[in-house]
N, C-alpha and C positions, 0 to 999 in steps of 0.2 A: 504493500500500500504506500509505503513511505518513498519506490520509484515515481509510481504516477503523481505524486502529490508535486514531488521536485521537481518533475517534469511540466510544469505548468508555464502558460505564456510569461514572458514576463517584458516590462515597459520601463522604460526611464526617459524622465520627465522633468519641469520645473515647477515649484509649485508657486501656485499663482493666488491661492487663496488659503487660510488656516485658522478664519476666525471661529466656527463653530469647531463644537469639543467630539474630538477625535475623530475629526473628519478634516481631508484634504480635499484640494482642488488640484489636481494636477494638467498642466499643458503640456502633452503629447507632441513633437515634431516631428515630419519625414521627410524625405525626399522623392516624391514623385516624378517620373518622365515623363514631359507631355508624349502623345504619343503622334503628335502629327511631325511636330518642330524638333521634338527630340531632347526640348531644354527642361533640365532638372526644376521643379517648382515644388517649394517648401508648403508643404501642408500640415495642418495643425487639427487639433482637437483636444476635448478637453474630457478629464475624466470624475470621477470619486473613488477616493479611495479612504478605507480604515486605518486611523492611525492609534494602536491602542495607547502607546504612553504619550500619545503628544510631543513627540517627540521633535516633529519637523517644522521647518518655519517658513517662510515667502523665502523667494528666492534661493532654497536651497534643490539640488538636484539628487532626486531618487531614488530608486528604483521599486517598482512593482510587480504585483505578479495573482494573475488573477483568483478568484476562489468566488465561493458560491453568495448567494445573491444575500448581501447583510441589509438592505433596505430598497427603496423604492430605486433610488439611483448609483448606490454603491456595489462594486462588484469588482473591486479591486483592493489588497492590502497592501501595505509598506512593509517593505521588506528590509532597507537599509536607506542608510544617508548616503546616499556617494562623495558630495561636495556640499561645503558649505563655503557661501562667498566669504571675502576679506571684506574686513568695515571700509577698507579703500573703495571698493567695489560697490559697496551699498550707496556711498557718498558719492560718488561718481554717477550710479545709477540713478539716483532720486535726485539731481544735482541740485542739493546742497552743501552749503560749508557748516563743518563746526564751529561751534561761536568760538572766537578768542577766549582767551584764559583774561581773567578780570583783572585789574593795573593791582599792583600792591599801593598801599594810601600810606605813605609815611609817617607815624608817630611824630608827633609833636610834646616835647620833654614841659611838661610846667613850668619847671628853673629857670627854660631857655624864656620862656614866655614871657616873665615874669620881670627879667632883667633887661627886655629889648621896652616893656614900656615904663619901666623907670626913668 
């Protein structure tokens, strides 16, 4: 039982969504050949799958692998992380900056204070 089980399709994917609880959204990509021109065109789609510990996050890349029907539109589980981006990456992606780090405010001594309005 444990070959057919291994043997199962399996997908890797980005995921594009992870707000509801232990549930993914994954986008699928391929390569299709047009078949008249010949030229490769990127097709996508988009899946659900089970994530029991919550594990994965947006933009990380996954891998799945299908199993039986857990809900109305899930039909797929997580199987591993493959990649998770670098916070460069995230920054880049969303493009934003970090805010600056905050000025230090110099101490001002009483003594000193004290003596300049004498």
């Amino acid at each position: 039982m444990t070959d057919s089980r291994n043997s199962r399709r399996t997908l890797q994917g980005v995921v594009v969504g992870a707000s509801a609880s232990k549930t993914l959204t994954v986008r699928i990509e391929r390569l299709v050949r047009h078949p008249k021109y010949g030229k490769y065109i990127r097709k996508h789609s988009q899946v659900h799958a089970h994530d029991e510990n919550s594990e994965a996050m947006v933009e990380d890349i996954v891998e799945l692998m299908a199993c039986r029907p857990m809900s109305k539109l899930k039909r797929w589980r997580l199987v591993r992380v493959v990649r998770r981006p670098d916070t460069a990456e995230l920054v880049e992606a969303i493009g934003e900056q970090l805010p600056p780090p905050a000025p230090e405010v110099p101490e001002i001594s009483t003594s000193s204070a004290e003596e300049g309005s004498s």
